[in-house]
C-alpha positions as CSV (number, residue, x, y, z in Angstrom):
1,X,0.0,0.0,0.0
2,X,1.5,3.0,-0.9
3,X,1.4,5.8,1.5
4,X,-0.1,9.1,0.5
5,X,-2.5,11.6,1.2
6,X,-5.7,10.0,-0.5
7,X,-4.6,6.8,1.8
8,X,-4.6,8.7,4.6
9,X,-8.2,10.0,3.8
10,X,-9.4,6.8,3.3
11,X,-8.1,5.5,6.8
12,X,-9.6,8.7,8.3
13,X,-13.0,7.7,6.6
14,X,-13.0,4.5,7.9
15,X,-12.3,5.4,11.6
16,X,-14.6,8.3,11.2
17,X,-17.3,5.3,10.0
18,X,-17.0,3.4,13.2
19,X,-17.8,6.2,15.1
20,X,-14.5,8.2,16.2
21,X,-14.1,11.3,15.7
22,X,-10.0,12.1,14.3
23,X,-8.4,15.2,15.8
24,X,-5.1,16.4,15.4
25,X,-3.4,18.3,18.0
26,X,0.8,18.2,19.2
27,X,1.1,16.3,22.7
28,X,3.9,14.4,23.8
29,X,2.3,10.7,23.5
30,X,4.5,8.1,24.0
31,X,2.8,5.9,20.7
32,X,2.2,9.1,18.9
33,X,-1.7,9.0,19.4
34,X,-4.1,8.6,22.6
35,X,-7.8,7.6,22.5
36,X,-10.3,9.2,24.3
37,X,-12.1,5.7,25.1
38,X,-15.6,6.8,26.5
39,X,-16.0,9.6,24.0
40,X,-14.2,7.8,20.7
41,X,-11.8,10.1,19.6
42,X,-8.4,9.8,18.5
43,X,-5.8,12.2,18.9
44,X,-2.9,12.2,16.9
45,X,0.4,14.6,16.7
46,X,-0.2,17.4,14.3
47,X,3.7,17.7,13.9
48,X,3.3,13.6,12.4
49,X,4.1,13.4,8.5
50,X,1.6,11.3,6.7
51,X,3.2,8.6,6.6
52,X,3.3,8.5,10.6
53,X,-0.6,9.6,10.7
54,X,-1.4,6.5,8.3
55,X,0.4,4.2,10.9
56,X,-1.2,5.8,14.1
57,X,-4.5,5.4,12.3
58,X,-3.6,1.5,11.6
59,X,-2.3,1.0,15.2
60,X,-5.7,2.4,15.8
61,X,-7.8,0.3,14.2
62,X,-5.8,-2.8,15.0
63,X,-6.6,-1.6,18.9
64,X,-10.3,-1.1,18.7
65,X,-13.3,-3.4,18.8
66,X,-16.1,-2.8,16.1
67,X,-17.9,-5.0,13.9
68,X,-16.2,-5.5,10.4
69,X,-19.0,-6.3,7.5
């Protein structure tokens, strides 16, 4: 998979379609995202290239339960 900017949208759709909401703000986080678990939202580093928000974003979504179709 090649990592660009219309992959990172995609990713962002998907999360976005199991009910997070995707905001990006600079924090120190020690994996380079944090979840907000009772409220479904991801934080991610602003200062992240795209290449880094496409992996937090995978991380993500290999961390989570939700129903695959």
């Amino acid at each position: 998979m090649k990592l660009t900017r219309y992959t990172l949208k995609k990713l962002e759709a998907v999360l976005e379609d199991i009910g997070y909401e995707i905001i990006y703000e600079k924090g120190n986080f020690k994996s380079g995202y944090c979840l907000v678990e009772n409220k479904n939202i991801a934080v991610i580093n602003k200062f992240f290239d795209v290449e880094a928000r496409i992996q937090c974003i995978i991380d993500i979504l290999d961390n989570i339960e939700f129903e695959r179709d």
